[in-house]
N, C-alpha and C positions, 0 to 999 in steps of 0.2 A: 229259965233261959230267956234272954231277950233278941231284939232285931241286931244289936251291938256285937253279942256274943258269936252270933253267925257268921260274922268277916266279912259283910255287906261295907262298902265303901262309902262315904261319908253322904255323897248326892244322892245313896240311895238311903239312906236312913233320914235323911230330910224330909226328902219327897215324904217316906213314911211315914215322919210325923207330921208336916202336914195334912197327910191324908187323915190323922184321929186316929190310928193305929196306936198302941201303948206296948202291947207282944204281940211274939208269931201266936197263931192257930197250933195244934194237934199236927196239922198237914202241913204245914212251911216247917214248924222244928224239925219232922223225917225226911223233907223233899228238900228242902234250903240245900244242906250238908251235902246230899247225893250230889244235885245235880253240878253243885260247885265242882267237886270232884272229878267233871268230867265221867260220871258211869252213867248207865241205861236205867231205866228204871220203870216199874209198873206198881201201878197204887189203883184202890178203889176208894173214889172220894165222890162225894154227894154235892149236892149244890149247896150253898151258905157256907162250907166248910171253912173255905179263904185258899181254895184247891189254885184257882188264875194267879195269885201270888205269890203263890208256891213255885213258880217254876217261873212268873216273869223273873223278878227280882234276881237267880241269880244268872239267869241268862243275858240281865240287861248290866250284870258284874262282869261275866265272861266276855260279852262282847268290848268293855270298854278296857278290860287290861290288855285284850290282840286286838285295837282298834286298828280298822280297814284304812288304806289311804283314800282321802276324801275327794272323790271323783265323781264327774256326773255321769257316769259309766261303772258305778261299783253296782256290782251282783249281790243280791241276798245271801244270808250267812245264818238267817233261823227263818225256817219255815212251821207255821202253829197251824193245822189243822183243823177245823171247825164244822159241826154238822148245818149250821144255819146260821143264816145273815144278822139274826139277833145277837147269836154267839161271839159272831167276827165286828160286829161294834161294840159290844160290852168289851171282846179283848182290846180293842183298838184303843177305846177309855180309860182303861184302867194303864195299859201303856202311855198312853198319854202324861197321866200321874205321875207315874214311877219313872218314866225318863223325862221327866219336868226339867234336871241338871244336866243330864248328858246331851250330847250331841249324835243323838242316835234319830233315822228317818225310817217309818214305818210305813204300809202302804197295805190298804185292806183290798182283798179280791172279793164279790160276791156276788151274785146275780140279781133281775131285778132292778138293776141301774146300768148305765151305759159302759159300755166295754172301753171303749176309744180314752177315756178321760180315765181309766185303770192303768191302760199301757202306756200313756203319756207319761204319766207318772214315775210309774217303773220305768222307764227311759231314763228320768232324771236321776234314778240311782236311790237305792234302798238298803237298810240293812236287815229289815226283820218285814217277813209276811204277813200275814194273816189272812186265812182263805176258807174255801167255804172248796168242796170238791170239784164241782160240776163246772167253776167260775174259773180255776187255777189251770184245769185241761183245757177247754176252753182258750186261753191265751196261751199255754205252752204247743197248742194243736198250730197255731198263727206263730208259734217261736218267736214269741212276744218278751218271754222272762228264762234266762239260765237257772236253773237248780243244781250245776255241777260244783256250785260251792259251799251248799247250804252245811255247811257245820253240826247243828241242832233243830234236830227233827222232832214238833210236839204232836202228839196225834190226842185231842182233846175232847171227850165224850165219844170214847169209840164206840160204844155200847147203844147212842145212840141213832151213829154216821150206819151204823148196820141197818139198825129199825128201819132208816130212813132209804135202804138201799144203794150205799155208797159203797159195800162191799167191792168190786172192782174199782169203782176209782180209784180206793184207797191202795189196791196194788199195782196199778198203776202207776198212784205218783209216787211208790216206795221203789219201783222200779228206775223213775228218773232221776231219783237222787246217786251221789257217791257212794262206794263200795263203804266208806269211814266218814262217821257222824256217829251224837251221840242221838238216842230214838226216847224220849219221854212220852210214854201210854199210862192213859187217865180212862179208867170207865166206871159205872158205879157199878159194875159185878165185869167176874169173871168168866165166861161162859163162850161155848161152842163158836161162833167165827171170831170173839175178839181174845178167846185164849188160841187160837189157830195165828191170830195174824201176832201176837205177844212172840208165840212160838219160830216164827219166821223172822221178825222186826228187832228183835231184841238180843242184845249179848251180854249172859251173865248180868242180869239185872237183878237190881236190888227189888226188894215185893214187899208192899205196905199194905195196909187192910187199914183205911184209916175209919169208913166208918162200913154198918153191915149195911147189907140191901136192904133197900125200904125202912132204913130207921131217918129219922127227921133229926136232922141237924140240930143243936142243941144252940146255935147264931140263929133260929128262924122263930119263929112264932107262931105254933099251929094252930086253925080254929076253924071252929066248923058250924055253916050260920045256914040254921034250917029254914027253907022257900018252900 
């Protein structure tokens, strides 16, 4: 199977091969196809895997075949969840990439940096989030950004957004979305609050086991340097 075979459109396989991509991962073969589809879906996937590509790409396919009319007033249409600021600039990056060809505007929320220069932004009109929990309530607390149109809901290391205490926000913001979106859950196991919130968030989803818990990625390079 290649990036071809998956029905990615042409500025997305570009971008891809500039990026030094040659095929999908294990993770983008099973997740590409779902989410094209339009279904929910719940995968466990580890870091190195190529798990963030898996689910930009054909989100940033769906967004440009119903593209938004182009207004400095357009609402968000995919919201990506993230436990940490780290996380919401590495997605932001790698969107960066992958919509290199499209005319798609993205806009990171996170804490840490000033608020004022987040909602200005979003003012001018966005299509795709990226946020961090604490940062996204925070500006919807000031009814600063609509979420009654977000489309594609990613909830991204939920496993970890728990560790971290985010368990309420995260029903929170599942609260202020539309009753119809499709919900992509990413964690790298399944287990007590993030099979609780699968169970709530999800309809009829497809379930991936892409890799086990605590196995190391076979994209990473492990070593271990005795001090």
């Amino acid at each position: 199977m290649s990036f071809h075979t998956l029905g990615l459109r042409h500025e997305l396989l570009e971008a891809i091969k500039q990026s030094g991509y040659s095929e999908p991962t294990d993770v983008q073969k099973k997740v590409i196809p779902v989410v094209l589809q339009g279904r929910d879906l719940f995968a466990t996937a580890q870091t190195g895997s190529g798990k963030t590509a898996s689910y930009l790409l054909p989100l940033l396919q769906l967004l440009s075949k119903t593209a938004a009319v182009q207004s400095k007033f357009r609402h968000p249409r995919v919201l990506i969840l993230t436990p940490t600021r780290e996380l919401t600039l590495q997605v932001g990056e790698s969107l960066k990439i992958y919509a290199q060809h499209l005319h798609v505007n993205v806009e990171l929320l996170y804490g840490g940096a000033k608020i004022e220069p987040q909602i200005r932004r979003l003012e001018a009109g966005c299509d795709i989030v990226v946020a961090t929990p604490g940062r996204l309530l925070d500006i919807a607390a000031l009814k600063k950004i609509t979420l009654g149109g977000i489309e594609h809901f990613v909830i991204d290391e939920a496993d970890s957004m728990f560790d971290m205490g985010f368990h309420n926000d995260v029903y929170r913001i599942v609260d202020l979305l539309p009753s119809s979106h499709q919900t992509l859950l990413f964690s790298a196991t399944l287990m007590g609050k993030v099979k609780m919130l699968s169970e709530r968030v999800l309809r009829k989803p497809s379930r991936f086991e892409i890799d086990r818990a605590g196995e190391i990625p076979k994209t990473l390079t492990h070593s271990v340097c005795l001090i």
